[in-house]
C-alpha positions in Angstrom: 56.2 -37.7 -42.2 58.5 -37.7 -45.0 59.7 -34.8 -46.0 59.8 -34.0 -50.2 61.7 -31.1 -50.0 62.1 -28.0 -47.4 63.0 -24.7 -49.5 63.6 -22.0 -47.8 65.0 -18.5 -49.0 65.3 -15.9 -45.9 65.1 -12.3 -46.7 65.9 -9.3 -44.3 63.0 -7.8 -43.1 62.8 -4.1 -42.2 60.8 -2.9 -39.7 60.0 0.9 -39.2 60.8 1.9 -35.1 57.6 3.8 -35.6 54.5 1.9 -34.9 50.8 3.0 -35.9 48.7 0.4 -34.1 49.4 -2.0 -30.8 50.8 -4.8 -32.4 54.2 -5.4 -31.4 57.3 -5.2 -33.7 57.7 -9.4 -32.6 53.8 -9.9 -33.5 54.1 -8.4 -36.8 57.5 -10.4 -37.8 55.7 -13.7 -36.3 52.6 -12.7 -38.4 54.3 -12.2 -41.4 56.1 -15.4 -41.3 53.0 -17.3 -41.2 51.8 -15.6 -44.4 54.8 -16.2 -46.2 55.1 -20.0 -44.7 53.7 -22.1 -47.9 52.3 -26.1 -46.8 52.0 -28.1 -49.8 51.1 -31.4 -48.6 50.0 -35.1 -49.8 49.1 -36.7 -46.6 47.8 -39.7 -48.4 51.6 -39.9 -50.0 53.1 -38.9 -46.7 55.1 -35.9 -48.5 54.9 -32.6 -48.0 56.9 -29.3 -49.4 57.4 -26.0 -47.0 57.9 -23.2 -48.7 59.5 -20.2 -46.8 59.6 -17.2 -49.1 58.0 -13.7 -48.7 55.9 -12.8 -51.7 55.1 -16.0 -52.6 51.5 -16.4 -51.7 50.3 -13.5 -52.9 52.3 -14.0 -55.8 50.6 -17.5 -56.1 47.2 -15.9 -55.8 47.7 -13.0 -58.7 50.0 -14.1 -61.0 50.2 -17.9 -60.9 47.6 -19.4 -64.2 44.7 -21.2 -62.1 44.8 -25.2 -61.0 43.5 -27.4 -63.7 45.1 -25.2 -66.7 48.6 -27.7 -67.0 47.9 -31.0 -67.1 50.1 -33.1 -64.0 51.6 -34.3 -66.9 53.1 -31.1 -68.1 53.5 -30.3 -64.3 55.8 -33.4 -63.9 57.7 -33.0 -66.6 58.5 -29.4 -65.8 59.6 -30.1 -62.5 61.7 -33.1 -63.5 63.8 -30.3 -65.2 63.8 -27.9 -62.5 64.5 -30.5 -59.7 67.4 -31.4 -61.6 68.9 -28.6 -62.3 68.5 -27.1 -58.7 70.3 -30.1 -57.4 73.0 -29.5 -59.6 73.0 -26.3 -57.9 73.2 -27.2 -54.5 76.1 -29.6 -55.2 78.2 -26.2 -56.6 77.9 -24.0 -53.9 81.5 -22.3 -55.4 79.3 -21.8 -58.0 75.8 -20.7 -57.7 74.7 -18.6 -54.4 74.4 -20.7 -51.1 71.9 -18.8 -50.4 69.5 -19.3 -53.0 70.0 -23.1 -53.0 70.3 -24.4 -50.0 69.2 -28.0 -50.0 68.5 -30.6 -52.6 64.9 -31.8 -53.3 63.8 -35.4 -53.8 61.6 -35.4 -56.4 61.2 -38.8 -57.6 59.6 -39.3 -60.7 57.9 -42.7 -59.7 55.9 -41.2 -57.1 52.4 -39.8 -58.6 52.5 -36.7 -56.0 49.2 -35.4 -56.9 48.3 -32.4 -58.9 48.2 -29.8 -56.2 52.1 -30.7 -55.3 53.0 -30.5 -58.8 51.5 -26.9 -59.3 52.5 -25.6 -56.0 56.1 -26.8 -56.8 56.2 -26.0 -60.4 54.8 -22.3 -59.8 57.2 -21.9 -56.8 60.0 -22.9 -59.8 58.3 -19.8 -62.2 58.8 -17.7 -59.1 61.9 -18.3 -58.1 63.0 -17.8 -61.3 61.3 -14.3 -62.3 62.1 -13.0 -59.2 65.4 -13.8 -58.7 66.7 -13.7 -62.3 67.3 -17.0 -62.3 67.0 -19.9 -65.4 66.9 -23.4 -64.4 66.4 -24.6 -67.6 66.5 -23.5 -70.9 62.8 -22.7 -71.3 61.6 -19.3 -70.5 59.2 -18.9 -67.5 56.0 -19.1 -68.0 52.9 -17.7 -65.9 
């Protein structure tokens, strides 16, 4: 399968020495991996986007406006932006944290990727942004 684009932003976990049920320390980590590993997928198109960043989802599920409110139109266009100016990123790594962008994404703009990969991707964009202070464009976030 092809791969659109594999983001992923690692954060230190902590994890108290004191436990208050049987689940191990290793069974907790792997569990909260899981919830903060985000498929966005269009098997028909063969492309699919992983998303490795705590807070996400549940950011995704409160904040994020509901599918169907932008038009893939709007979604494209935002993400044409975005994609852009994060690749522009990656290529400065003297510049911009190595951290935060760590790989380019191929976003083509001929490719109809569906509306679910659009939104997925454009809200990952409004959350990256918010909650790492960052602007990749010169349009405010919006949720």
């Amino acid at each position: 399968m092809k791969k659109l684009a594999l983001l992923i932003t690692t954060m230190a976990f902590i994890v108290s020495c004191k436990t208050t049920n049987n689940m191990s320390t290793n069974d907790k980590e792997s569990q909260k991996k899981e919830q903060d590993t985000f498929r966005i997928a269009n098997d028909k198109l063969e492309y699919e986007i992983i998303i490795i960043e705590p807070g996400f989802n549940s950011w995704l599920e409160r904040m994020a406006k509901p599918e169907g409110y932008y038009s893939q139109e709007f979604l494209e266009g935002r993400n044409q932006i975005y994609v852009s100016e994060w690749n522009r990123r990656v290529l400065r790594p003297s510049v911009y944290n190595t951290s935060l962008y760590e790989m380019q994404i191929d976003y083509n703009t001929s490719i109809d990727y569906g509306y679910e990969v659009n939104y997925k991707l454009y809200n990952y964009f409004i959350y990256f942004q918010l909650h790492y202070k960052q602007q990749l464009s010169g349009l405010a976030p919006r949720i």
